[in-house]
C-alpha positions as a Markdown table, in Angstrom:
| # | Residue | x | y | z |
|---|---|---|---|---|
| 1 | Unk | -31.0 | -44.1 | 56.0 |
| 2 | Unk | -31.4 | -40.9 | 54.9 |
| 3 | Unk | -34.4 | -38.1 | 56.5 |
| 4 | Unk | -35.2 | -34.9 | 57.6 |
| 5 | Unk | -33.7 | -33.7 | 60.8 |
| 6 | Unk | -35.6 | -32.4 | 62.7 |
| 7 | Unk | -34.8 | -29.4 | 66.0 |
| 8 | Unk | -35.3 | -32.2 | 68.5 |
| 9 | Unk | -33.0 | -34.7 | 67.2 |
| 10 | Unk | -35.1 | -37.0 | 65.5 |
| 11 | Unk | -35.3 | -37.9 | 62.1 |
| 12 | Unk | -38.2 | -39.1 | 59.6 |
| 13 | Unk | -37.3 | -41.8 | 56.8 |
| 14 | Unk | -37.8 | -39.7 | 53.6 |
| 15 | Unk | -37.4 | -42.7 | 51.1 |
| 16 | Unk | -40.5 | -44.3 | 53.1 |
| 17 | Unk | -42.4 | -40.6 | 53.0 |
| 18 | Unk | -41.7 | -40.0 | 49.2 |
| 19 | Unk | -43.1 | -43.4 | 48.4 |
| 20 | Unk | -45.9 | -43.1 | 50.6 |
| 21 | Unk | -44.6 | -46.2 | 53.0 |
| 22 | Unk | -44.7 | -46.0 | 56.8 |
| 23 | Unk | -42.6 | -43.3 | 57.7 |
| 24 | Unk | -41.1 | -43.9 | 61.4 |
| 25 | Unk | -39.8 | -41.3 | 63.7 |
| 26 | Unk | -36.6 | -41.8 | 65.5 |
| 27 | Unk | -34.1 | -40.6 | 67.8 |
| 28 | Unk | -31.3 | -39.7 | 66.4 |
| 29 | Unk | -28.0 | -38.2 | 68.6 |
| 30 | Unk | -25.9 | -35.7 | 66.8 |
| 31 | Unk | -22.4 | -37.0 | 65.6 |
| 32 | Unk | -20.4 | -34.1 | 63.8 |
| 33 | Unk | -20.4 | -32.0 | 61.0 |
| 34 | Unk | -17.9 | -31.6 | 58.3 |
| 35 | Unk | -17.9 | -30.1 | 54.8 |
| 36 | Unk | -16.2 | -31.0 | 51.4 |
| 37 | Unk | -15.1 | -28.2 | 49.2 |
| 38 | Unk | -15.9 | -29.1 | 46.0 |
| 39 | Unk | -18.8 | -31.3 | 47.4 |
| 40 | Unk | -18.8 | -34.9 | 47.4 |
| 41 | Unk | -21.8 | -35.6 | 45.3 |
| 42 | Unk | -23.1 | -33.9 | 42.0 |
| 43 | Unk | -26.8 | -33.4 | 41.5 |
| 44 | Unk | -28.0 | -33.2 | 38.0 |
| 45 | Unk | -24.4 | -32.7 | 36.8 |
| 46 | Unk | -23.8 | -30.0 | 39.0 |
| 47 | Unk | -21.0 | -30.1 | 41.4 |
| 48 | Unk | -21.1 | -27.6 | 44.5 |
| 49 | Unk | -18.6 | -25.6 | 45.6 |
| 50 | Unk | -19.5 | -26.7 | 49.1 |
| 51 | Unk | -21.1 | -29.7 | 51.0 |
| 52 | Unk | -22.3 | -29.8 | 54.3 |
| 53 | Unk | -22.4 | -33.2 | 56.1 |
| 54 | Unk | -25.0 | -33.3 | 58.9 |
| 55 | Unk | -23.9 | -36.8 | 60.6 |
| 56 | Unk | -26.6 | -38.4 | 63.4 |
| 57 | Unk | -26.0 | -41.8 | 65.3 |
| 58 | Unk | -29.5 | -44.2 | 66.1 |
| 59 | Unk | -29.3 | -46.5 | 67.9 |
| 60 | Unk | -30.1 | -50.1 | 67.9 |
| 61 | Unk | -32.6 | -49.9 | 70.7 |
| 62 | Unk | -34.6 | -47.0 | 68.4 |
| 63 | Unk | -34.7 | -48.4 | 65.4 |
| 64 | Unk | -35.5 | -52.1 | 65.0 |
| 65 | Unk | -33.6 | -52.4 | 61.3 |
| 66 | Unk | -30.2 | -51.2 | 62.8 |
| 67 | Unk | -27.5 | -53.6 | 63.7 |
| 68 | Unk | -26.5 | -54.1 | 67.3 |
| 69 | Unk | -23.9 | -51.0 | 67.1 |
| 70 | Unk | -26.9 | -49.3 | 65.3 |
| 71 | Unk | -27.4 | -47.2 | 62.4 |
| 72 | Unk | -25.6 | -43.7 | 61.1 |
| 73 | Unk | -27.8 | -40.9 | 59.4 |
| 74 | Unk | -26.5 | -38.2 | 57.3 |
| 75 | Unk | -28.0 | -35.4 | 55.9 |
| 76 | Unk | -26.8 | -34.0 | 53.0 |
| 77 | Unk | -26.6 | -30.0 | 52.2 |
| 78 | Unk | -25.2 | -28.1 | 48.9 |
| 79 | Unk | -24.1 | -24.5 | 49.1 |
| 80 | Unk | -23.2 | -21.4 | 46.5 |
| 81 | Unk | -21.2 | -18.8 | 47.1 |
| 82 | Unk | -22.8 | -15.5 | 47.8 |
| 83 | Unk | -21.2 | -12.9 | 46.4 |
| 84 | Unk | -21.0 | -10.4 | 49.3 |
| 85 | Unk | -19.5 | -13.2 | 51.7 |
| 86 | Unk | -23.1 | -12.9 | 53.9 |
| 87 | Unk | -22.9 | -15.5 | 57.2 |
| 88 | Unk | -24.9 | -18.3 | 55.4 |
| 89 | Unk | -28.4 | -18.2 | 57.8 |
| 90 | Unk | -28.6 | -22.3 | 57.8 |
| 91 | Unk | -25.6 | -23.1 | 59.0 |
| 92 | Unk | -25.6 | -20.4 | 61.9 |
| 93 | Unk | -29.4 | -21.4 | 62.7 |
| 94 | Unk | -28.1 | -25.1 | 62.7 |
| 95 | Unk | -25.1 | -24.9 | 64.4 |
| 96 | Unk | -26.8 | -23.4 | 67.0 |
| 97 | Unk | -29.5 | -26.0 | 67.5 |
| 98 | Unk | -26.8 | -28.4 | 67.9 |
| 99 | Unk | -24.4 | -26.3 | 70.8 |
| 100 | Unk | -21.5 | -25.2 | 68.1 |
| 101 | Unk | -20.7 | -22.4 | 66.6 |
| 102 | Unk | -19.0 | -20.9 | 63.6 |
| 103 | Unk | -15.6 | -20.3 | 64.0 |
């Protein structure tokens, strides 16, 4: 499943939202976060130099189409390099949302 996350840990299905389907608002319990450097996937033959992992847990109970040990969610996030090394704004904002911080 991929979505939007949302500040209050829930995610919307954004396949179901692009294609106009019923689009189903769950909880969704933060799992970690971890980067690849280069990123994992390439988007219109691009490859990142960066790629932020946002990795959420549902459970079985909150989502009827999960399996008994229930369903994981990831969102996906490519970054650039800035040439003046400036503290990338989404990552603080969304580190804090989530209790960590940048080390």
């Amino acid at each position: 499943m991929s979505g939007i996350l949302h500040p209050n840990n829930r995610v919307l299905d954004l396949p179901a939202l692009l294609l106009g389907g019923l689009v189903e608002d769950v909880k969704a319990t933060f799992v970690n976060f971890h980067v690849h450097s280069p990123s994992e996937h390439m988007y219109n033959g691009y490859l990142a130099p960066l790629e932020g992992h946002f990795v959420m847990k549902i459970d079985a109970k909150d989502l009827d189409t999960c399996p008994e040990a229930g369903c994981l969610s990831v969102v996906s996030v490519h970054f650039n390099h800035d040439a003046d090394d400036t503290p990338n704004q989404f990552i603080e904002e969304s580190l804090k949302m989530i209790g960590g911080e940048w080390p």
